[in-house]
N, C-alpha and C positions, 0 to 999 in steps of 0.2 A: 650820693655821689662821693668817690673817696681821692682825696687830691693824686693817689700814684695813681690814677687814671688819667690826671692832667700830664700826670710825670711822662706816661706812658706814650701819649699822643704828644709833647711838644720831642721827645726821643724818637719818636717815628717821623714825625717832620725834618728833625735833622739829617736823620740818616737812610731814609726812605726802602726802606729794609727790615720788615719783621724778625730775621732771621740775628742779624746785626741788634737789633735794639733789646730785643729776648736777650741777646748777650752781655750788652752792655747794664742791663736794668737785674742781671744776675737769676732769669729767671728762664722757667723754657718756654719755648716758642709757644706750644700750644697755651700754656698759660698765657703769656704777654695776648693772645690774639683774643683769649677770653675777656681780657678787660678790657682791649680797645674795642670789642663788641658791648658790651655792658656799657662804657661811657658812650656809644653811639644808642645802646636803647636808651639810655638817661636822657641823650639828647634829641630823641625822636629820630632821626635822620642819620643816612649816611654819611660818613667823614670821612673816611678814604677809599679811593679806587682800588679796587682790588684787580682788577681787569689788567691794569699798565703794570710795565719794568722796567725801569724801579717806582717801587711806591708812589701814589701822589694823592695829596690831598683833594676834595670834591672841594666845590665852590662854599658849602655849610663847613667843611674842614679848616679852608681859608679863611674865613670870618670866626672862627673860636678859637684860631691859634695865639695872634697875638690878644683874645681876653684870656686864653690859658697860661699866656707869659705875664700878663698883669695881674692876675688871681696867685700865681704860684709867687711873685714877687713881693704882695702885699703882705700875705701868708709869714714870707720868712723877714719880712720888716716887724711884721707885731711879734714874731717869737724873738728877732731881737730886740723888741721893747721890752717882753717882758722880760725875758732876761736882765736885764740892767735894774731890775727890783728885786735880786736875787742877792742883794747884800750879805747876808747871814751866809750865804755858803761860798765866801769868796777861798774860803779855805779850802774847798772840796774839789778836787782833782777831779774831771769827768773821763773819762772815757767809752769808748763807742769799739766792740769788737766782735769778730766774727762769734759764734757758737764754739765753732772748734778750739778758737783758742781761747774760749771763755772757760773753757770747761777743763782747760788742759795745759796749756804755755800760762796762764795771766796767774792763779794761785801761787803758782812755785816760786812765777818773778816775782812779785810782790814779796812772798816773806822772805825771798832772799834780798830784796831792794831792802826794806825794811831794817834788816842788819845791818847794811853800810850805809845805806842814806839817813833810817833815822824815821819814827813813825810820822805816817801821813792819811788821810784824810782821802778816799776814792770813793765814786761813786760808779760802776759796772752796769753798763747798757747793752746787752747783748742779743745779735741781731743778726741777719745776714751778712755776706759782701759788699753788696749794692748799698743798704740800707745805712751800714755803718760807714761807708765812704761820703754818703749823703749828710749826715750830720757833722764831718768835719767840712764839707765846703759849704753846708748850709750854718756853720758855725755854731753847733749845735753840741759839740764837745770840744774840751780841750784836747785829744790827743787819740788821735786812732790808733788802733795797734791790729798787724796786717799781714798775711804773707806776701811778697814779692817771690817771683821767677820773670826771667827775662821774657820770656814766651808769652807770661801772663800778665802783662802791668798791670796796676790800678790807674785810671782813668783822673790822674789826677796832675794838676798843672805846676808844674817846678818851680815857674815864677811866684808862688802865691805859695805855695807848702813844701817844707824841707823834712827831712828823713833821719834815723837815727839806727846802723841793724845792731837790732840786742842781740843775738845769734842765729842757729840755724837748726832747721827742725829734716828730719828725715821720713818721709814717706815711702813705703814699704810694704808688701803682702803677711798677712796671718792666719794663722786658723786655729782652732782648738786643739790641744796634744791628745792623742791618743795615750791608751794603758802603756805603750812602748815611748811613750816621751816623743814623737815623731808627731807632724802637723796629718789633723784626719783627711784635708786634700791639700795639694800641692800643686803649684804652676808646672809644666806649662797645660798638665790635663793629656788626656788620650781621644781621640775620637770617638771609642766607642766607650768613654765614662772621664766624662766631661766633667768640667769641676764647677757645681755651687756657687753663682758668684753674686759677692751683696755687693752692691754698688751704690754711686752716689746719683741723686735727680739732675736730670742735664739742667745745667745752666750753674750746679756749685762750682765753685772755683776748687776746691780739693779733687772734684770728680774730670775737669779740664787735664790737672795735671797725670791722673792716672788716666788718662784717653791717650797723650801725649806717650806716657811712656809703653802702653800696649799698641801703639801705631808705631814705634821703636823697634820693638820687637823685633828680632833677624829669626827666631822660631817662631811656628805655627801653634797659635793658642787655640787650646779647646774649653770655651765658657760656658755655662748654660747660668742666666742671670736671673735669679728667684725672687730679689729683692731690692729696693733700693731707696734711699730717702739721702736728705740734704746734710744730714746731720754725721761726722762721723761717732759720736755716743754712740747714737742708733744701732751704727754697721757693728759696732764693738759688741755690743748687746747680743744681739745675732752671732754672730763668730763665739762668742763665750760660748752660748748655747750649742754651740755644731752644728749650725746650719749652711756656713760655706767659707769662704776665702772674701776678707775683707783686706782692702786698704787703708791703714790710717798711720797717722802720723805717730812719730815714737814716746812721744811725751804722753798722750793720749794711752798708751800700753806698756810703761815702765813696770809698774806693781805687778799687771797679770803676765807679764814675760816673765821676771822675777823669779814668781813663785811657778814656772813653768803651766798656767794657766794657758795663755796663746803662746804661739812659735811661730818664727817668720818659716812661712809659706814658699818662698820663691824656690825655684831650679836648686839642687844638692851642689850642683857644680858652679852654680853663675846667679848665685841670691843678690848681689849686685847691680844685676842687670836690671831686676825690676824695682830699683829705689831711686830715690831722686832729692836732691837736696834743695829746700827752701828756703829763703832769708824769714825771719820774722823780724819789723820792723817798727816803726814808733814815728805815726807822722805827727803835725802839726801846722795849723797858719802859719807862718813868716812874720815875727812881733811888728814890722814896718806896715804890713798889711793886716794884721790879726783887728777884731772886730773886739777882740775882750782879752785883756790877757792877765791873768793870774799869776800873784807872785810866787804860789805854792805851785801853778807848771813849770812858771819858767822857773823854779830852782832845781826842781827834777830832773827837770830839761837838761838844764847846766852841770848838774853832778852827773848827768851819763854821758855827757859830752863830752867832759871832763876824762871822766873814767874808761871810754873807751879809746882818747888820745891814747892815755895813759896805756893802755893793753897794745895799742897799732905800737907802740915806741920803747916798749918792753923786750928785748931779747928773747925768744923761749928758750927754754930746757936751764 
């Protein structure tokens, strides 16, 4: 039995809603329904009515909820025990971030932190949306790092965790350049030659936002979707290769735009139209609330708080 199976069904009890909790839990439906199936074979018996709307737990669903809120609380009582014998790495900065920006925003900030703050000590955990939000409320790192859109918050509570935006990331269409320097397909597509399209697994937070901006759309798109995984690396992999029109973020395709490897994809007239801009942000507990708090976060914490006064109070030009 694997605890996000308890994760899974005390999320369905709250929100009684498959569809909602697959969202919340950052994963897709049919998956979420695969594990609340597998923790009901674990437990022999049915746990939830599937018959009613909305959701409701069976009378065997009712009696392992609150042991699934005692099991999951005791859980993150002994990880914060251990934690507290973790002496020798009080210097080690943890972090908890998604893939995309592990692989692509967190390198560059770093050695550019690195120059004005001064070296320090991280440790990179990298992981989904859900999973990485889960270890800053489970107090399981010091410092999440996150995209925000208003459309798409993180599920996370104001009172308890504050924010910091390091800047902002742009998501956009690509494909591979052709011998003429020109992208091999392009939005919006023709009906009868449809464009390749690698996409993201429903339930990523990168593939919400491009759902968002092709539900936008004032033209008529022609997709035919070959591919698709959670990861944007992945998508990048594929589009290198020329096998269709991905989305990804621009940090993620600075080098291969560059050297004219990928070219943004969108409309000749209106590339615009299909980008969308993101915060990337920097959470953390609230030290009043914070469960452990390290003097090597909170100075980091403080030199970007600092520093980004400093930029908001700056005149440009």
């Amino acid at each position: 039995m694997e605890t996000k199976w308890l994760e899974d069904f005390v999320s369905l009890a709250e929100t009684r809603s498959f569809s909602r909790s697959a969202q919340l839990r950052h994963v897709t439906q049919p998956a979420f329904s695969r594990r609340i199936q597998a923790l009901e074979a674990w437990a022999g018996i049915d746990l939830v009515d599937r018959s009613s709307y909305p959701t409701r737990l069976t009378s065997a669903g009712q009696t392992l909820l609150p042991q699934a809120l005692e099991i999951l609380g005791s859980l993150q009582a002994a990880r914060n025990l251990m934690r507290g014998h973790q002496t020798s790495s009080q210097d080690m900065i943890e972090f908890a971030v998604p893939h995309s920006l592990a692989f692509t925003f967190f390198p560059h900030w770093v050695m550019e932190l690195r120059q004005r703050f001064g070296a320090f000590k991280s440790r990179l955990v990298g992981m989904n949306v859900h999973d990485a939000v889960m270890q800053l409320t489970e107090g399981s790192c010091d410092l999440l790092l996150a995209y925000h859109h208003a459309s798409q918050p993180l599920q996370l509570n104001p009172q308890r965790h504050e924010h910091l935006c390091l800047g902002t990331e742009t998501l956009a269409p690509y494909a591979r350049a052709g011998s003429d320097g020109e992208p091999l397909f392009r939005l919006p597509g023709r009906q009868n030659d449809r464009v390749p399209y690698l996409g993201y697994a429903s339930g990523a937070y990168l593939g919400r936002m491009v759902d968002l901006l092709l539900k936008q759309s004032s033209d008529a798109l022609y997709l035919e979707p070959i591919y698709e995984t959670d990861m944007a690396e992945g998508l990048k992999a594929m589009a290198l290769e020329g096998h269709g029109l991905a989305f990804l973020p621009a940090s993620s395709v600075r080098k291969e735009v560059s050297v004219r490897r990928l070219v943004p994809a969108g409309p000749r007239q209106a590339q615009q139209a299909f980008e969308v801009t993101i915060e990337v942000r920097l959470y953390r507990e609230r030290p009043e609330v914070s469960r452990h708090n390290k003097p090597a976060a909170q100075a980091l914490w403080d030199f970007l708080k600092l520093d980004l006064q400093r930029r908001q109070t700056t005149p440009s030009g």
